[in-house]
C-alpha positions, 0 to 999 in steps of 0.5 A, a space after each residue: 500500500 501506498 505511503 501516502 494512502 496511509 498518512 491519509 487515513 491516519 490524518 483524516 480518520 480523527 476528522 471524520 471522528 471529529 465532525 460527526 461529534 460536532 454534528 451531534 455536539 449538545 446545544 445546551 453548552 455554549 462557549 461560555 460554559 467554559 472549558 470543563 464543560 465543553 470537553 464533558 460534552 464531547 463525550 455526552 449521550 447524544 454524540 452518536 446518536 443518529 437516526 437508527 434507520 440510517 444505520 441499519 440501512 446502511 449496515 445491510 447495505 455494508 455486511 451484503 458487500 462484505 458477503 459478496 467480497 468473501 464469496 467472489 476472488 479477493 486477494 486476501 480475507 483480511 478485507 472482506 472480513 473487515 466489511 462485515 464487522 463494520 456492517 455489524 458495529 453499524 447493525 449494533 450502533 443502530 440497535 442502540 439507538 434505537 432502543 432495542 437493547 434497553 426495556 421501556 423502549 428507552 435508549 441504552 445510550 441513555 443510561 450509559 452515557 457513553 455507549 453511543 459515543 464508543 458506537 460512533 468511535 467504533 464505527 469509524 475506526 473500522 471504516 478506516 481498517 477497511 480502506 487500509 484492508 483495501 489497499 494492502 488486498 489492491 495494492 497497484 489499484 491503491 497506487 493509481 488512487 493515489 496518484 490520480 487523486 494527487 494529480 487531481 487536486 494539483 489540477 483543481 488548485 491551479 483553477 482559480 474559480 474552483 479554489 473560490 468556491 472550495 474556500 467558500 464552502 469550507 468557511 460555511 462548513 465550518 460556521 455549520 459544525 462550530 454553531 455550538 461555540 459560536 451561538 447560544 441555541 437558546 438564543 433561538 426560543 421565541 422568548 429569548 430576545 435580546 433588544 426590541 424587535 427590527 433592531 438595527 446591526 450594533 456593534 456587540 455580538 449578538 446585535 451585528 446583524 440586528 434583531 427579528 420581530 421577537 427580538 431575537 438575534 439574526 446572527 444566532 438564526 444565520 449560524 444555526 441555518 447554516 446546518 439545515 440548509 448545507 445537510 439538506 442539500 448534501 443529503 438530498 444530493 445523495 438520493 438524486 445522485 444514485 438515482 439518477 446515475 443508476 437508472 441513467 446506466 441501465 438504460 444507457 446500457 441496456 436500451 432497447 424496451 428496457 432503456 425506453 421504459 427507464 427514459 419514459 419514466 424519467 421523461 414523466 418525471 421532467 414534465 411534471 412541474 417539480 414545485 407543484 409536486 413538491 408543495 404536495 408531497 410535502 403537505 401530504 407527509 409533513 413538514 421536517 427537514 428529513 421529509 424535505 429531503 426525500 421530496 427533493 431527492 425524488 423530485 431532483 434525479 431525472 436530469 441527472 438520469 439523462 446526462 448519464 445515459 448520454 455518457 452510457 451510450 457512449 461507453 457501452 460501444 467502446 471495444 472493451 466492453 465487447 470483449 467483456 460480453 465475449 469472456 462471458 461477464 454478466 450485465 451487472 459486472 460490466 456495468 459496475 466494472 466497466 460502465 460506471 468507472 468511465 461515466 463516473 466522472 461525469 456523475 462527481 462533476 454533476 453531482 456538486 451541481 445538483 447540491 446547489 440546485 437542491 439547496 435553492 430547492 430547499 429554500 424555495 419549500 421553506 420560503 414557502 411555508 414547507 419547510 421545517 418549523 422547529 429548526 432553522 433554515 436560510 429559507 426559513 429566515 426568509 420565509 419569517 422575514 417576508 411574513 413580518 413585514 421586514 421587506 415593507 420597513 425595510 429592514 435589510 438586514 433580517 433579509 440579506 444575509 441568509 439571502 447572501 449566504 445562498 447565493 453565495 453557497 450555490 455559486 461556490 458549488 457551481 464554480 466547484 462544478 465547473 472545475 472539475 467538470 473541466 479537469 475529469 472530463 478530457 473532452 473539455 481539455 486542450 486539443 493537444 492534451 487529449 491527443 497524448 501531448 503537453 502544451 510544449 509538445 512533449 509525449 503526455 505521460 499516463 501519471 500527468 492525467 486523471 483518468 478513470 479506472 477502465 477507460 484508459 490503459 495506464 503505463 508507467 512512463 509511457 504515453 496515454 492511449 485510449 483503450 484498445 489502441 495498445 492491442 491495435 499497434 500491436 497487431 499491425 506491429 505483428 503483421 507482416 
């Protein structure tokens, strides 16, 4: 396994760790509680405590994988068997959180304290095994990770655009994790007014972005928003993406009535007004964040579905995928194998797009009143701004910022988009790089560019050809 694979997983295993508990961080302990309390609620019962249907669903998922590594050629048992214990740790951390252990219906994390906490440490620490498993098993495959995840972000850093938008959303991220240590969650309650209502941005804390119609300060709303809105686009994303990209791939690859059928279905999903569809799910199955979720998931998947199609029936005339049906492989290798490895880049690049087309979805249901009423989003803000009166005082400064913040989120991920749009996808490169030479006019060599896996044939210090074409000039070099 590579050296560096190694520094990484050592480095950003702690993160991981580190921002799951700030996402469950207690909003009970503000920053002046001081530093006793602070590291006590590092450790308190509601870190690890996420939904236990997410974790069983996504146990399922990991312990079936893990089967079908142990049944299928690995190079080594250390990694499938590394699967399923994560599959089981997330199996148990579910159960936990879901009461199962404990009479009464009541959490064991409850009564423990800590149990929830050792659950999410756990979890994470064998995640980690499991990619170091990976790369000790695919120790060449580990490699090629690494150098094109190395070229990628050496690429990716020279884009200016795309470097903006990174940095913008690495300062909203991080004002969504610190919200416990950067404002009271008590400040948000109805009675918790700081100064009389349409205050006017003074220059103490609380008062620098002014106060709402309960007196409440707007700079404790836009810092507690920040976490609803960014979870909610990101969440949202994952749903539209695997959608999307799954049912783009099968009827890109399989076409015929089976491709018809899939891109009718998406085509009915295009034409149908997605607002009007939205406004009536949401009324129908209620109104919380997580229920925003699965309408904009849902809603949200059928462009992607129609890029990755287009992309899919480009891959699957490609020479290799022939000679993948000729050796006997099944639909569901070469589409997993073969298929998605080349459309994938495609799918990265549209995905960071379609985080801020669902961010600005969830603003437009929360503007409108679906939103979720207990917690706090940008939209939210907007939507009791407009309801006030503010738009009439004016006072500018209850509609600005969470007005700003979006704007500003969904042009960082458009311009996130855009970059690597422009670095995986070689159809956007220079003429010259993508015929096999640099901009001097020297031989491209295959670890100087990103490729996907499948697509290409990668040789150490030889220049970069497309598949197919090493076993054609070998051919013609046999002919006599």
């Amino acid at each position: 396994m590579p050296r560096r694979m190694k520094l990484w997983i050592v480095l950003w295993t702690p993160v991981v760790w580190l921002a799951l508990t700030l996402i469950k961080y207690p909003k009970t302990i503000p920053l002046s509680s001081g530093i006793v309390a602070i590291v006590k609620g590092f450790f308190a019962p509601s870190i690890g405590n996420y939904p236990p249907l997410y974790l069983l669903a996504a146990a399922v998922a990991v312990v079936a994988w893990g089967v079908v590594l142990l049944v299928g050629r690995s190079a080594t048992r250390g990694y499938p068997a590394t699967v399923i214990a994560t599959g089981c740790a997330l199996a148990v951390w579910g159960l936990v959180n879901g009461g199962l252990f404990s009479p009464g219906g009541f959490s064991l994390a409850n009564r423990t304290g800590y149990f929830t906490w050792l659950c999410q440490t756990v979890a994470v620490v064998l995640v980690a095994a499991c990619v170091w498993m990976w790369g000790l098993s695919h120790p060449e495959r580990a490699q090629l990770a690494v150098r094109n995840a190395r070229r990628t972000w050496q690429l990716y850093s020279s884009n200016r655009q795309g470097m903006l938008g990174l940095w913008i959303i690495v300062a909203f991220v991080a004002v969504a994790l610190l919200a416990p240590f950067l404002a009271n969650h008590a400040l948000l309650s109805p009675g918790a007014g700081i100064g009389p209502a349409f205050e006017h941005p003074t220059a103490s804390y609380y008062h620098l972005m002014g106060t709402d119609e309960f007196g409440r300060s707007i700079l404790a709303e836009f810092i507690w928003s920040a976490r609803i809105s960014l979870v909610v686009g990101l969440m949202a994303t994952v749903i539209s993406s695997v959608l999307g990209a799954g049912i783009g791939i099968a009827a890109g690859y399989f076409g015929g009535w089976t491709g018809e059928i899939f891109m009718r279905i998406t085509d009915a999903f295009l034409v149908i007004p997605w607002l009007p569809l939205a406004m009536v799910l949401a009324a129908a199955w209620g109104h919380n964040y997580v229920i925003v979720i699965v309408i904009i998931g849902v809603t949200s998947w059928p462009g992607t579905a129609r890029v990755v199609r287009a992309d899919a029936l480009r891959v699957r005339e490609l020479p290799f995928i022939e000679r993948a049906k000729a050796i006997g492989s099944g639909d569901l290798h070469i589409m997993n194998r073969h298929v998605l490895p080349n459309v994938f880049p495609l799918i990265f690049a549209n995905t960071i797009l379609v985080v801020a087309e669902a961010i600005t979805a969830e603003t437009e249901l929360s503007f409108l009143g679906l939103g979720d009423p207990l917690n706090f989003s940008w939209g939210t803000m907007l939507h009791y701004a407009w309801a006030s009166g503010a738009a009439t005082l004016p006072a500018w400064w209850y509609i600005l910022p969470p007005g700003i913040a979006i704007v500003f989120v969904v042009l960082a991920f458009t311009f996130m988009g855009t970059a690597f749009d422009e670095i995986l996808d070689p159809r956007l490169r220079s003429r010259e790089e993508t015929a096999g030479y640099d901009g001097g006019g020297q031989p491209l060599l295959a670890a100087d560019v990103v490729v996907p896996l499948g697509g290409f044939v990668l040789n150490e210090g030889a220049p970069l050809m497309p598949y197919g074409m090493e076993n054609e000039e070998e051919r013609r070099e046999r002919e006599p």
